[in-house]
C-alpha positions as CSV (number, residue, x, y, z in Angstrom):
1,X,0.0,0.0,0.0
2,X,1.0,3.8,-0.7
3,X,-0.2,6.4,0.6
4,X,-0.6,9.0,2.7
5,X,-0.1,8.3,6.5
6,X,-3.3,7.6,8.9
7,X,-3.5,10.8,11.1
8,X,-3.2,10.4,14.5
9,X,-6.0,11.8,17.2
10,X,-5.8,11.5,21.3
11,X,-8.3,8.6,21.4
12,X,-5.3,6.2,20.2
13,X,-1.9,5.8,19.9
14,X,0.2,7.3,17.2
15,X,3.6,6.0,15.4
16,X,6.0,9.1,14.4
17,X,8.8,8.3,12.6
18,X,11.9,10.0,10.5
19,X,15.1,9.8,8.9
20,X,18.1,10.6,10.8
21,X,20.4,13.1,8.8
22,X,24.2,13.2,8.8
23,X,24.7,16.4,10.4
24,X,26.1,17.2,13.4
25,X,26.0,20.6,15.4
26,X,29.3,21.9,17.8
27,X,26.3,21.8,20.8
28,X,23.0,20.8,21.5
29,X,20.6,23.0,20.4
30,X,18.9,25.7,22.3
31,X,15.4,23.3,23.0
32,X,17.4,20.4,24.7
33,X,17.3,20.0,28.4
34,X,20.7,20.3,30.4
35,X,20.4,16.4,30.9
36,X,19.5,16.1,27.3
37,X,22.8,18.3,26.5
38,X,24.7,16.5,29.3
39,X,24.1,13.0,27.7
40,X,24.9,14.2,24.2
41,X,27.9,15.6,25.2
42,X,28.9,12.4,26.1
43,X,28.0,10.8,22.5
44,X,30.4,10.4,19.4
45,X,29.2,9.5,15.8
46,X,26.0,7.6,14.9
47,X,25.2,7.5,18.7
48,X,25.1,11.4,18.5
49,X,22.9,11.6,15.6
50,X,20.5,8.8,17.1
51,X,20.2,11.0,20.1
52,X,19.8,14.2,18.3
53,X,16.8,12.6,15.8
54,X,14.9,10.9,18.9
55,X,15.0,14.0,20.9
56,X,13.7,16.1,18.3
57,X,11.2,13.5,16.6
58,X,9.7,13.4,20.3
59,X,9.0,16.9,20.1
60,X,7.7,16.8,17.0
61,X,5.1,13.5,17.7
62,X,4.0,15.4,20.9
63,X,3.3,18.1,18.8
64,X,1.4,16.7,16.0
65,X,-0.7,14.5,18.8
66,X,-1.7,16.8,21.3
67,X,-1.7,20.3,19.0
68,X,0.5,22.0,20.5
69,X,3.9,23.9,19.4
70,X,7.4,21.7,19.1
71,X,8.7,24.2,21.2
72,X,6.4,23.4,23.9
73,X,7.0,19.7,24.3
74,X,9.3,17.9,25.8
75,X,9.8,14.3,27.8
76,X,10.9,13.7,31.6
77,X,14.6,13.6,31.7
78,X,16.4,10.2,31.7
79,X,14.8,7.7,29.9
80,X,11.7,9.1,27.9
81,X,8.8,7.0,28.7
82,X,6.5,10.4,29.9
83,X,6.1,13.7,28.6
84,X,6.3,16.6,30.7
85,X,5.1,19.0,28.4
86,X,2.0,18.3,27.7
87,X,1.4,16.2,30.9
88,X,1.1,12.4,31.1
89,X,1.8,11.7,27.8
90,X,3.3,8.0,27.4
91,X,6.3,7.9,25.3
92,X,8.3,5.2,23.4
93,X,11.1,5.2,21.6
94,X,13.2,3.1,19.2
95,X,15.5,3.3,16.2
96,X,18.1,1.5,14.0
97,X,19.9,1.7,10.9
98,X,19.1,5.4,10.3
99,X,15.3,5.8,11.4
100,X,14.0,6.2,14.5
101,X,10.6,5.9,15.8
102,X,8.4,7.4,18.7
103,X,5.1,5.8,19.5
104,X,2.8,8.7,21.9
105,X,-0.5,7.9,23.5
106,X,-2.4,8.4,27.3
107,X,-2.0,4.8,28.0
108,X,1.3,2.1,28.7
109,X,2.6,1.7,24.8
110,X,6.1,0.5,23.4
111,X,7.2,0.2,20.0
112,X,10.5,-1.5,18.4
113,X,11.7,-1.6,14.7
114,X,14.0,-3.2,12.8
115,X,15.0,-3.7,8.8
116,X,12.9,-6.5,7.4
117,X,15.8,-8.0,6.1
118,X,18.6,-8.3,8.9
119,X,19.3,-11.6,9.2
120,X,20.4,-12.3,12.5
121,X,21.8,-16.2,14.2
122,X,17.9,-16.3,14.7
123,X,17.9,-19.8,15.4
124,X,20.4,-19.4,18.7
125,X,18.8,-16.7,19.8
126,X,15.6,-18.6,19.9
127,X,17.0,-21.7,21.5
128,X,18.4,-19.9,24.2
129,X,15.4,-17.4,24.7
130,X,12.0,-18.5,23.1
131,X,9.7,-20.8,25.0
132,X,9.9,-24.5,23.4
133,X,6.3,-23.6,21.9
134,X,7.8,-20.7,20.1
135,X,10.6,-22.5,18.7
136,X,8.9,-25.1,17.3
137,X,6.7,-23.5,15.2
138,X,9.3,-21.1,14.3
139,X,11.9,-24.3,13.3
140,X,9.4,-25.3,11.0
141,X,9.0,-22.4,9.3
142,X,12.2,-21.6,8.9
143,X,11.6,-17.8,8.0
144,X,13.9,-15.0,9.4
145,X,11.4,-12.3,8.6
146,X,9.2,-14.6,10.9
147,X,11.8,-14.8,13.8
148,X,12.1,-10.6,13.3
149,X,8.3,-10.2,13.7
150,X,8.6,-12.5,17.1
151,X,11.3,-10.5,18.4
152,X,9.6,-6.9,17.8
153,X,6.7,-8.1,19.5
154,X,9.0,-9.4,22.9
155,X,10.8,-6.4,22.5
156,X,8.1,-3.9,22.3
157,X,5.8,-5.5,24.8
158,X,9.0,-5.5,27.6
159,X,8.9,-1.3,26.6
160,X,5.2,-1.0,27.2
161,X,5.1,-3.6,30.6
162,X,8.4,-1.7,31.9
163,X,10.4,-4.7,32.4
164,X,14.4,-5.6,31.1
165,X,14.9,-8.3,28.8
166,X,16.6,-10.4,31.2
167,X,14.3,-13.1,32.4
168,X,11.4,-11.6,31.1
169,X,11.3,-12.7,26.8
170,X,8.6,-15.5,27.7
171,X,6.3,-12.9,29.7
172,X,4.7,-12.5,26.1
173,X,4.7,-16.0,24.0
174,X,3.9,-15.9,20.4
175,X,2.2,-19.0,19.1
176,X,1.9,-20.2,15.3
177,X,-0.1,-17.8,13.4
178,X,0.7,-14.8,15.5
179,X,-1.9,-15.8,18.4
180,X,-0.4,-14.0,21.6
181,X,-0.5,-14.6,25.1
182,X,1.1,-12.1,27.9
183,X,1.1,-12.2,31.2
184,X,-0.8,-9.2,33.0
185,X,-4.5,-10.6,32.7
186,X,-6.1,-7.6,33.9
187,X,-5.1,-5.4,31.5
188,X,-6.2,-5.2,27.8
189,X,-3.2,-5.5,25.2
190,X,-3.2,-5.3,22.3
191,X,0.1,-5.2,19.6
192,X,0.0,-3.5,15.7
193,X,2.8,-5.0,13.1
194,X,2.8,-2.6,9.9
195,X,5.9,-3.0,7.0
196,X,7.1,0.7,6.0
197,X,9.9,1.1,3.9
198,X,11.5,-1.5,4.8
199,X,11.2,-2.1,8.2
200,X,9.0,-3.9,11.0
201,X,7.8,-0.9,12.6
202,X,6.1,-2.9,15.9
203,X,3.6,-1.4,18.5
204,X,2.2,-2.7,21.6
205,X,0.1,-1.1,23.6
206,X,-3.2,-0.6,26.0
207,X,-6.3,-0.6,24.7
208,X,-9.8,-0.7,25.6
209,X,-13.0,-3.2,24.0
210,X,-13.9,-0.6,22.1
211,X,-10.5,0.2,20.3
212,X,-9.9,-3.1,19.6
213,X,-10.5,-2.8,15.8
214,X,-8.8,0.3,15.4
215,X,-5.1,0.7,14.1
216,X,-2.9,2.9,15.6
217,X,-2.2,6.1,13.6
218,X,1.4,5.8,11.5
219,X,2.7,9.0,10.1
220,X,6.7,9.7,8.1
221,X,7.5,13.2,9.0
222,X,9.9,15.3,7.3
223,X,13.8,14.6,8.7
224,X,15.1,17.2,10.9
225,X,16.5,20.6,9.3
226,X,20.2,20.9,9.5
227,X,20.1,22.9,12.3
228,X,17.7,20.8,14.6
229,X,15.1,23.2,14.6
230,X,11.9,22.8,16.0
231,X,10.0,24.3,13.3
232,X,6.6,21.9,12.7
233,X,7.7,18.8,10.2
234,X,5.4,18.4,7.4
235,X,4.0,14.3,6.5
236,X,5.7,12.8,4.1
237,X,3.8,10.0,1.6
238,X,5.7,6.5,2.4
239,X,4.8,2.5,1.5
240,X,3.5,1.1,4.1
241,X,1.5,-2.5,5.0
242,X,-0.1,-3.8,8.5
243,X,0.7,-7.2,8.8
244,X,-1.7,-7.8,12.1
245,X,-3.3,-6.2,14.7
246,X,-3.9,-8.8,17.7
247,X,-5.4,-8.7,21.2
248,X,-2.6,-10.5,24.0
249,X,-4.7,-13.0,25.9
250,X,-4.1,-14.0,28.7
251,X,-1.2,-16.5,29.7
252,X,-2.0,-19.9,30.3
């Protein structure tokens, strides 16, 4: 599919995401934080760049999902999981191999993304972390883009449940076909997998009965100016496909 980007509205979560640019600037610019320009300070390279995209694509997805001005956003210091400015908006970041990716919404969300076509020692990864379920429908598939999906979804759903990967990857199990089971019964999950340019672009998040069947919002914004500014980033059109929208049942 081609097209245009869904646009994004409070009642559910939106997907912002953006080139990086290979520019660097001799200080962080005049919207950063003093954490923000403490940490990039300490940064070199592609780590710098990362760190200068995320912190201004956050900006700009606060922006374009709550109405107000770039310059008027901004996330708790440390790691970015809350906004500040405007309040109590959940945060989620990722990025890799040149995009980066901020999921915002007023409820628990995380997001991860990868290149569709890394190709990764899949297989020893998932012996030493899937659940024996997971592996064996994954063994017989024998698809990499299948393992990538998997590992987007653990990954994502350890963002939005606020938990480390350590000892945690089977707290969300992935059964053939994509059925998925977590373990916090009493809330109600529910995880987005689109393809755009390229990439697994991977969302999990909390929903409600009613927004089951809605997809979250998915927009490409313009990459940042040379400068970092915080001047409003137009949409840009992009190919893009959902590959599923799921409710996480409960483990058992």
């Amino acid at each position: 599919m081609t097209g245009r980007f869904n646009d994004c509205n409070p009642d559910r979560p939106g997907i912002w995401l953006c080139h990086q640019i290979n520019r660097d600037l001799p200080s962080a610019p005049p919207w950063m934080t003093a954490p923000e320009a403490q940490t990039l300070a300490n940064l070199e390279g592609l780590r710098r760049s990362e760190f200068l995209t995320s912190r201004w694509l956050i900006r700009q997805g606060l922006a374009k999902a709550s109405g107000q001005s770039p310059q008027h956003c901004r996330p708790v210091d440390g790691r970015p999981v809350k906004s500040i400015k405007p309040a109590d908006w959940c945060l989620s970041l990722s990025h890799s191999k040149g995009l980066s990716a901020v999921a915002t919404g007023m409820a628990p969300l995380g997001i991860d993304i990868e290149p569709s076509q890394r190709k990764p020692d899949w297989i020893g990864v998932a012996k030493r972390w899937f659940s024996t379920v997971e592996q064996e429908w994954l063994f017989r598939a024998d698809d990499p883009f299948n393992f990538l999906k998997v590992w987007t979804l653990k990954e994502a759903w350890l963002k939005a449940t606020g938990r480390g990967i350590a000892g945690n990857l089977q707290t969300l199990e992935v059964r053939k076909d994509f059925e998925l089971y977590g373990d916090q019964p009493d809330q109600h999950w529910l995880a987005s997998c689109f393809y755009v340019e390229g990439f697994l672009v991977t969302l999990v998040y909390q929903g409600t009965e009613d927004s089951s069947g809605s997809l979250p919002g998915i927009t490409l914004l313009e990459p940042p100016p040379d400068n970092y500014g915080l001047i409003r980033a137009g949409n840009l059109d992009a190919s893009w496909e959902p590959l599923f929208h799921k409710t996480i049942r409960a483990k058992r």
